[in-house]
mmJSON file of the N, C-alpha and C atoms, coordinates in Angstrom:
{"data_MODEL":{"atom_site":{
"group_PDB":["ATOM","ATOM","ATOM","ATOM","ATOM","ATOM","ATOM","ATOM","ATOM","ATOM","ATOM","ATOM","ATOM","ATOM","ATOM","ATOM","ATOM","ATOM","ATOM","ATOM","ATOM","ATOM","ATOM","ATOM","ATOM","ATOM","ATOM","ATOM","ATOM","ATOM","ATOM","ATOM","ATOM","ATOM","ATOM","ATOM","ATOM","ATOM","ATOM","ATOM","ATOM","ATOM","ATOM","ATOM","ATOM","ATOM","ATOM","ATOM","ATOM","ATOM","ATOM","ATOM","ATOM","ATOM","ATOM","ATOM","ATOM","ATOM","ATOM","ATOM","ATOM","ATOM","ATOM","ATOM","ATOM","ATOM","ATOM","ATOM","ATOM","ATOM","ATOM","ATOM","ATOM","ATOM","ATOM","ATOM","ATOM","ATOM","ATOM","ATOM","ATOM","ATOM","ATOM","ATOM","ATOM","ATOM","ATOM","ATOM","ATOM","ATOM","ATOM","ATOM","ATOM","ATOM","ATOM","ATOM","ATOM","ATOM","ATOM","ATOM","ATOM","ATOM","ATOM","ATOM","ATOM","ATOM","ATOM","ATOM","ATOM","ATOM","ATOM","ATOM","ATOM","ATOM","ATOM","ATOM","ATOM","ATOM","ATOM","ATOM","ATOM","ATOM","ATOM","ATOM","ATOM","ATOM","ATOM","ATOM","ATOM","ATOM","ATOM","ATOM","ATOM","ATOM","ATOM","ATOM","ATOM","ATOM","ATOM","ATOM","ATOM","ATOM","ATOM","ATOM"],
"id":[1,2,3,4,5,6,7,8,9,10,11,12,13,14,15,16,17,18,19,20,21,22,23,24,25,26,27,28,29,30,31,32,33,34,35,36,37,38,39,40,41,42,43,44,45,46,47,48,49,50,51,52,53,54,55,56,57,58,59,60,61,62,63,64,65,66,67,68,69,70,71,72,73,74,75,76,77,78,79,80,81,82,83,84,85,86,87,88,89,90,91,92,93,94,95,96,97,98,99,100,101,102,103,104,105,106,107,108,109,110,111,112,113,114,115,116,117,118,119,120,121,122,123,124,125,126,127,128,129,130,131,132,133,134,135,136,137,138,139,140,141,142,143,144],
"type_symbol":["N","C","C","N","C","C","N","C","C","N","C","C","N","C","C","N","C","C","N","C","C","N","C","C","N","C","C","N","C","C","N","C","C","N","C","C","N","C","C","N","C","C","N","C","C","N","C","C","N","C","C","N","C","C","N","C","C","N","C","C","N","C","C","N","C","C","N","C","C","N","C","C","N","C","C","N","C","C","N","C","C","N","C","C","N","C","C","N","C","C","N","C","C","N","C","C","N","C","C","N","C","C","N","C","C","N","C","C","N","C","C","N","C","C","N","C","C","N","C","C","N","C","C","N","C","C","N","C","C","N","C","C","N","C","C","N","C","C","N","C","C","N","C","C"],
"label_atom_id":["N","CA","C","N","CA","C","N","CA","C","N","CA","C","N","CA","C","N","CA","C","N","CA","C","N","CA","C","N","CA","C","N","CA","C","N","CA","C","N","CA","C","N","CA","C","N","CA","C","N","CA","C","N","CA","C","N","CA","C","N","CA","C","N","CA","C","N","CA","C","N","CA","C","N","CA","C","N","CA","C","N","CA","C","N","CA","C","N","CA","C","N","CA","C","N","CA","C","N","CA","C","N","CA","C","N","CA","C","N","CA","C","N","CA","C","N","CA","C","N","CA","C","N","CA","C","N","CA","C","N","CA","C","N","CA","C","N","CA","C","N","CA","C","N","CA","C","N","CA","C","N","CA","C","N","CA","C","N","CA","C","N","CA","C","N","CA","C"],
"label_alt_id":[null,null,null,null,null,null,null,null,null,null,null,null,null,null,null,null,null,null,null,null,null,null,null,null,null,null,null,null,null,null,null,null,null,null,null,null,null,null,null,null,null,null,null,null,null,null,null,null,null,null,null,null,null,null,null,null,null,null,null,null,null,null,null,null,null,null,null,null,null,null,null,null,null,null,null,null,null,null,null,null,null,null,null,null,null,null,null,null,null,null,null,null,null,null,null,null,null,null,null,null,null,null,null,null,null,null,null,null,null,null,null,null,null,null,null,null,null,null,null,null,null,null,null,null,null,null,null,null,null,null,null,null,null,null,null,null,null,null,null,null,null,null,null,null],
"label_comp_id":["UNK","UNK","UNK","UNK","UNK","UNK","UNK","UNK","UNK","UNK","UNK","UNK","UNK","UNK","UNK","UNK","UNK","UNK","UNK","UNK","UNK","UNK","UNK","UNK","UNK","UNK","UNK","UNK","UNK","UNK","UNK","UNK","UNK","UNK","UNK","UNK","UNK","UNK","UNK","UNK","UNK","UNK","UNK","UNK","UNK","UNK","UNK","UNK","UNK","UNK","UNK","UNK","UNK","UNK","UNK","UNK","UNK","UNK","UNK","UNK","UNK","UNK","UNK","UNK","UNK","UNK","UNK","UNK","UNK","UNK","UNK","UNK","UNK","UNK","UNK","UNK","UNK","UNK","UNK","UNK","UNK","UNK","UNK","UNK","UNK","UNK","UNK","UNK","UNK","UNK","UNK","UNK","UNK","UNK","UNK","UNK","UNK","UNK","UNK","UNK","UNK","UNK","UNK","UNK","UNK","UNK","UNK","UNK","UNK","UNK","UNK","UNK","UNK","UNK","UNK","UNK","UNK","UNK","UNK","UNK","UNK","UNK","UNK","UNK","UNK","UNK","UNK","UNK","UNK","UNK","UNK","UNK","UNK","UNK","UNK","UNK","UNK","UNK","UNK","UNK","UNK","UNK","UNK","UNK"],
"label_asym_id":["A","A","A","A","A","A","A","A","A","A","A","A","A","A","A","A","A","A","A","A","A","A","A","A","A","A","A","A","A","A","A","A","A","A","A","A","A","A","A","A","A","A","A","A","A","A","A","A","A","A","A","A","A","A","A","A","A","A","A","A","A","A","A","A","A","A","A","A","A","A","A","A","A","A","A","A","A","A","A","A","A","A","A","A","A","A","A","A","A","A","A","A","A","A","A","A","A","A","A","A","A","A","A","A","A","A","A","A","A","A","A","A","A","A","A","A","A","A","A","A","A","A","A","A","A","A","A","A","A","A","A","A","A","A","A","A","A","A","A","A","A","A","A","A"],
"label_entity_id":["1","1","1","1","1","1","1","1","1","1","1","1","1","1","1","1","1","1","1","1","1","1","1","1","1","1","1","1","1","1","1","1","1","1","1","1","1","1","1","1","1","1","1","1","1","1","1","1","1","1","1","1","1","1","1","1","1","1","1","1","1","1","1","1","1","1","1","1","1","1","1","1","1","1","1","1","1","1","1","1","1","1","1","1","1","1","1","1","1","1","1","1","1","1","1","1","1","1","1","1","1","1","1","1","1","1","1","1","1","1","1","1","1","1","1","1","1","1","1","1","1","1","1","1","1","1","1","1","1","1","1","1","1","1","1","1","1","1","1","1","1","1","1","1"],
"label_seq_id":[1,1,1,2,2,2,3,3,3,4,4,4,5,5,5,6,6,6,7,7,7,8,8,8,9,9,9,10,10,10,11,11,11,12,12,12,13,13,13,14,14,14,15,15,15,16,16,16,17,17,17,18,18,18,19,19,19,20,20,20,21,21,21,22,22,22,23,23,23,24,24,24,25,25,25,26,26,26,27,27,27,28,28,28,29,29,29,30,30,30,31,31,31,32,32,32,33,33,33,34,34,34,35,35,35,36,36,36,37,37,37,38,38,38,39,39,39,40,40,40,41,41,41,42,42,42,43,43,43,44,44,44,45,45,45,46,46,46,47,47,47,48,48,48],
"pdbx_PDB_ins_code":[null,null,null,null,null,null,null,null,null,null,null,null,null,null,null,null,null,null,null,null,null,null,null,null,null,null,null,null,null,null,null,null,null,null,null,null,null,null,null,null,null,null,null,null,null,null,null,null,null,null,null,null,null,null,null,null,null,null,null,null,null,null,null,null,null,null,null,null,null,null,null,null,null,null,null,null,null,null,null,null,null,null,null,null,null,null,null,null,null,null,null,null,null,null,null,null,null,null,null,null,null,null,null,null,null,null,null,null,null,null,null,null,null,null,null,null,null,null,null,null,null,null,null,null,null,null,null,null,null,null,null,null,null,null,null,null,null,null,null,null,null,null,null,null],
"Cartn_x":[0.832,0.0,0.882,0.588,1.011,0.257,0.849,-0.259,0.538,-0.586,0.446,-1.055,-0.538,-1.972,-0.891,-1.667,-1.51,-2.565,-2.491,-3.467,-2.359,-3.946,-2.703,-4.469,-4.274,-5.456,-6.502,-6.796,-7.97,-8.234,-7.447,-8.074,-7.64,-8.268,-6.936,-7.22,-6.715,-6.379,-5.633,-6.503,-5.624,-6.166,-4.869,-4.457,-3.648,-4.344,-4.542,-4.671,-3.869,-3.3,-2.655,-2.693,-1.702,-0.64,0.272,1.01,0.873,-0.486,-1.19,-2.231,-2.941,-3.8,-4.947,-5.299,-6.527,-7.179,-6.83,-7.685,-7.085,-8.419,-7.5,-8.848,-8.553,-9.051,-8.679,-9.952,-9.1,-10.2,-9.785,-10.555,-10.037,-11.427,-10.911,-11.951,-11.817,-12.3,-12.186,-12.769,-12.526,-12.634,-12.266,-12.248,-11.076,-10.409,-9.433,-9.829,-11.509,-11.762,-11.833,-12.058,-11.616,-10.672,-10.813,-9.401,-9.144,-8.901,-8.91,-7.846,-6.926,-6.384,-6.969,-7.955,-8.409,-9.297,-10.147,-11.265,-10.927,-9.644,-8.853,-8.317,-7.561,-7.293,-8.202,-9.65,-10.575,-11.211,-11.408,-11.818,-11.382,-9.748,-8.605,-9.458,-8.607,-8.899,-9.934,-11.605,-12.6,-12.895,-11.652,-11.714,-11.004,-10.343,-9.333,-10.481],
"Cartn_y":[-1.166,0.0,1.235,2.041,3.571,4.743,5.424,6.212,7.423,8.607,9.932,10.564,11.183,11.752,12.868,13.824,14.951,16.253,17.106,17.97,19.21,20.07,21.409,22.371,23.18,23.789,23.376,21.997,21.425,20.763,20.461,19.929,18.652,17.798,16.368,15.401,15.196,13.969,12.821,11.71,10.778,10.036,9.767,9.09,7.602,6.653,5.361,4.669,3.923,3.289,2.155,1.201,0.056,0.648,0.265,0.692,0.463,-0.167,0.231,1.223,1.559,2.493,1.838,0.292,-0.462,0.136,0.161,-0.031,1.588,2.719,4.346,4.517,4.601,5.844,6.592,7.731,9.317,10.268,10.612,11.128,12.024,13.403,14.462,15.035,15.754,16.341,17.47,18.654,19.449,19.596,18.967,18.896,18.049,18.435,17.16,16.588,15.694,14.974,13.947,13.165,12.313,11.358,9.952,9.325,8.54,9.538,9.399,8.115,7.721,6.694,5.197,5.256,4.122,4.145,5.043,4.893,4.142,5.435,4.731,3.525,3.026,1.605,0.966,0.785,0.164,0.031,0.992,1.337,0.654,0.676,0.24,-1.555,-2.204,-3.438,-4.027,-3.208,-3.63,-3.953,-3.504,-3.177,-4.54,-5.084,-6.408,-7.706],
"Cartn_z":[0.0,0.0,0.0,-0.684,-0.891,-0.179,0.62,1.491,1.618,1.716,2.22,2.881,4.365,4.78,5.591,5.664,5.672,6.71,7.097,8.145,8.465,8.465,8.366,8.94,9.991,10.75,10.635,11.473,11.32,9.977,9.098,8.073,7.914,7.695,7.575,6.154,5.688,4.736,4.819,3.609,3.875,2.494,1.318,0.177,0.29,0.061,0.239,-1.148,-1.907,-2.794,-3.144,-4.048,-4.469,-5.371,-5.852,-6.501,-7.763,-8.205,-9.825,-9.885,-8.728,-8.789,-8.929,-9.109,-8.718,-7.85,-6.565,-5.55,-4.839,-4.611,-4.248,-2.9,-1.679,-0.776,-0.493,-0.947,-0.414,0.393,1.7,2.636,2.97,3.017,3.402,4.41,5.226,5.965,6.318,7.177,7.87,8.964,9.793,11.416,11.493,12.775,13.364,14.259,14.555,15.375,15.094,13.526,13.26,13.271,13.323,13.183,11.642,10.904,9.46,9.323,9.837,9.948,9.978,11.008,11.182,10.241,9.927,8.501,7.988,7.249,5.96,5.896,7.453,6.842,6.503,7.544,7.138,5.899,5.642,3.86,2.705,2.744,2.163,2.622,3.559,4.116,3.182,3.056,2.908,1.19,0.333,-0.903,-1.485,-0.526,-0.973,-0.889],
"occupancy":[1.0,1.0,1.0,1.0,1.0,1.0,1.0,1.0,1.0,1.0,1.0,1.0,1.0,1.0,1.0,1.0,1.0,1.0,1.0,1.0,1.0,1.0,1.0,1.0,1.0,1.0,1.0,1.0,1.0,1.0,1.0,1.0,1.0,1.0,1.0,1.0,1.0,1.0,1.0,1.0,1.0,1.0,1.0,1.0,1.0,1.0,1.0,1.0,1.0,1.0,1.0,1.0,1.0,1.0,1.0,1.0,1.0,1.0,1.0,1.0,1.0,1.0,1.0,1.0,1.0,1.0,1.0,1.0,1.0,1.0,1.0,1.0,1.0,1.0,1.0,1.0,1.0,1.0,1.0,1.0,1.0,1.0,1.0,1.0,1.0,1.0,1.0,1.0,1.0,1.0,1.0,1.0,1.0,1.0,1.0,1.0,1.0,1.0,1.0,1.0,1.0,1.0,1.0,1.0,1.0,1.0,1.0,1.0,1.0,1.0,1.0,1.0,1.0,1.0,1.0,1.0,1.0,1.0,1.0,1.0,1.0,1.0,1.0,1.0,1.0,1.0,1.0,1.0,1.0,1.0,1.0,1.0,1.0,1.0,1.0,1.0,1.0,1.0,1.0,1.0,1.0,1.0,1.0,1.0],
"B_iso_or_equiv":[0.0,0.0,0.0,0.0,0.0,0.0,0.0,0.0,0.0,0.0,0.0,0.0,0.0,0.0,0.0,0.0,0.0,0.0,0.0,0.0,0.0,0.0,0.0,0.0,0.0,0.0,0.0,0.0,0.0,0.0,0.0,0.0,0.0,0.0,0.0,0.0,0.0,0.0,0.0,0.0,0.0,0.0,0.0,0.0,0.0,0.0,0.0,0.0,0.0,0.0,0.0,0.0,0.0,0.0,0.0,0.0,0.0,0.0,0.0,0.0,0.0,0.0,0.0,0.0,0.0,0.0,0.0,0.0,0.0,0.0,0.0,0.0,0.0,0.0,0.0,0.0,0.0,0.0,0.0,0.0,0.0,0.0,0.0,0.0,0.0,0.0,0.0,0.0,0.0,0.0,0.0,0.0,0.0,0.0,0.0,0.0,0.0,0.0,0.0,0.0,0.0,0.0,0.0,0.0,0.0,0.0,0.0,0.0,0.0,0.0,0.0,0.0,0.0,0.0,0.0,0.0,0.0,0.0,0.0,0.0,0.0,0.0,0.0,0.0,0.0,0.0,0.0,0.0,0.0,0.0,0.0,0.0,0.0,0.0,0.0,0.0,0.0,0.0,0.0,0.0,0.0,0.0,0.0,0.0],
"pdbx_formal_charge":[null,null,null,null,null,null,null,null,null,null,null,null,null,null,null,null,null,null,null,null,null,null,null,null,null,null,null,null,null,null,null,null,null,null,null,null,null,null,null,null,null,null,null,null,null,null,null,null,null,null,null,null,null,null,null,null,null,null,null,null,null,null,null,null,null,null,null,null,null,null,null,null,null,null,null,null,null,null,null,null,null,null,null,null,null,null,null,null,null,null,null,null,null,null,null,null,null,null,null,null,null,null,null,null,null,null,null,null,null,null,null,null,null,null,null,null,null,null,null,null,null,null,null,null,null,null,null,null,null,null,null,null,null,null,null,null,null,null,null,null,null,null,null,null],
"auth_seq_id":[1,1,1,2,2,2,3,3,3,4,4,4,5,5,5,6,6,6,7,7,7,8,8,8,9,9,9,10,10,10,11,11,11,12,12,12,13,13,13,14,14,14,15,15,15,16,16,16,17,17,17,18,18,18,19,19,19,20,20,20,21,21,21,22,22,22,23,23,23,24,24,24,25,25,25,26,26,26,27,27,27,28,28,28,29,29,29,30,30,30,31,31,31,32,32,32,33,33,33,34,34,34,35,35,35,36,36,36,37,37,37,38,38,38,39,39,39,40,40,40,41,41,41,42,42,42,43,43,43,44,44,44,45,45,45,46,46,46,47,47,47,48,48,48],
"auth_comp_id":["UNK","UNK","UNK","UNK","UNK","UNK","UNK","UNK","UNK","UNK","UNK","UNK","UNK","UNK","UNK","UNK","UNK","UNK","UNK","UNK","UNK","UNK","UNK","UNK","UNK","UNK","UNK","UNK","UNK","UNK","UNK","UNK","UNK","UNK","UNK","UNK","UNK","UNK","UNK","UNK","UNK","UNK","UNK","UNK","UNK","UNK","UNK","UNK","UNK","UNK","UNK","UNK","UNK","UNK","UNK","UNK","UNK","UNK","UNK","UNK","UNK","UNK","UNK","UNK","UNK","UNK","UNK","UNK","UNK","UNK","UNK","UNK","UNK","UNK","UNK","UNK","UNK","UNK","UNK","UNK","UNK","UNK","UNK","UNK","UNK","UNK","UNK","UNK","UNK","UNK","UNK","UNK","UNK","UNK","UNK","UNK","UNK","UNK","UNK","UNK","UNK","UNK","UNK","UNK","UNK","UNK","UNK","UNK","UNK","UNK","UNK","UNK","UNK","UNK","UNK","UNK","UNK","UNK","UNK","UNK","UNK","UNK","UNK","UNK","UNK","UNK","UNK","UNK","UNK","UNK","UNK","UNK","UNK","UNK","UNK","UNK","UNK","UNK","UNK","UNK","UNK","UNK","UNK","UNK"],
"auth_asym_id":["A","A","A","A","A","A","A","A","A","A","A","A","A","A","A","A","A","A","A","A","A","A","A","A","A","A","A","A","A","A","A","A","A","A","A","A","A","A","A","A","A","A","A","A","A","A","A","A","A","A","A","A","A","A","A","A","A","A","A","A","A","A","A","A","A","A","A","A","A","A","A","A","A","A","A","A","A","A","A","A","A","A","A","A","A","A","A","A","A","A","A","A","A","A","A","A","A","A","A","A","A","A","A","A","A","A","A","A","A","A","A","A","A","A","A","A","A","A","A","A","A","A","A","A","A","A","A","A","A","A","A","A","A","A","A","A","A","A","A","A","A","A","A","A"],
"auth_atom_id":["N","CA","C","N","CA","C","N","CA","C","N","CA","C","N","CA","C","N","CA","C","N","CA","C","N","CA","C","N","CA","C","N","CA","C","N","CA","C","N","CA","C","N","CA","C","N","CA","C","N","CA","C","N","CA","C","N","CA","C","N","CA","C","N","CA","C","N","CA","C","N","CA","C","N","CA","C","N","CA","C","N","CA","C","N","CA","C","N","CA","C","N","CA","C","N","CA","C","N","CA","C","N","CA","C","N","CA","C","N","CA","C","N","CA","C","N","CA","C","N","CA","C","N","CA","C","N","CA","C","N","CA","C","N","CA","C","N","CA","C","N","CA","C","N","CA","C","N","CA","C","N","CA","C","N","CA","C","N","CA","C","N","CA","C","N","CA","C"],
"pdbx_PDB_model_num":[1,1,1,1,1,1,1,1,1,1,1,1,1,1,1,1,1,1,1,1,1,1,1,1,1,1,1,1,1,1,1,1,1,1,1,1,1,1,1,1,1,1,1,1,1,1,1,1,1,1,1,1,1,1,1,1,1,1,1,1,1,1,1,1,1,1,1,1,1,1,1,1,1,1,1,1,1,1,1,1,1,1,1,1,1,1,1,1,1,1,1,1,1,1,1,1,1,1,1,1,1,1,1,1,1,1,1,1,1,1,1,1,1,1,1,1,1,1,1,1,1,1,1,1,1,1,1,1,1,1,1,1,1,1,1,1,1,1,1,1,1,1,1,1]
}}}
């Protein structure tokens, strides 16, 4: 998996990938109360 997540004043992201581009989650938000991490793995996980 290929991942880059990112947050900058409350905002957070998170880019979730194979290294063909099959399988892509990308979550964005505006709050940092989320745990965009765990989403995303889940998300990711649920796609295989």
């Amino acid at each position: 998996m290929l991942e880059r997540r990112g947050s900058i004043n409350g905002f957070n992201s998170v880019l979730l990938t194979d290294p063909e581009f099959r399988k892509v989650v990308i979550l964005l938000t505006n709050t940092d109360t989320g745990d965009l991490e765990l989403i995303g793995d889940k998300l990711y996980r649920e796609l295989q």
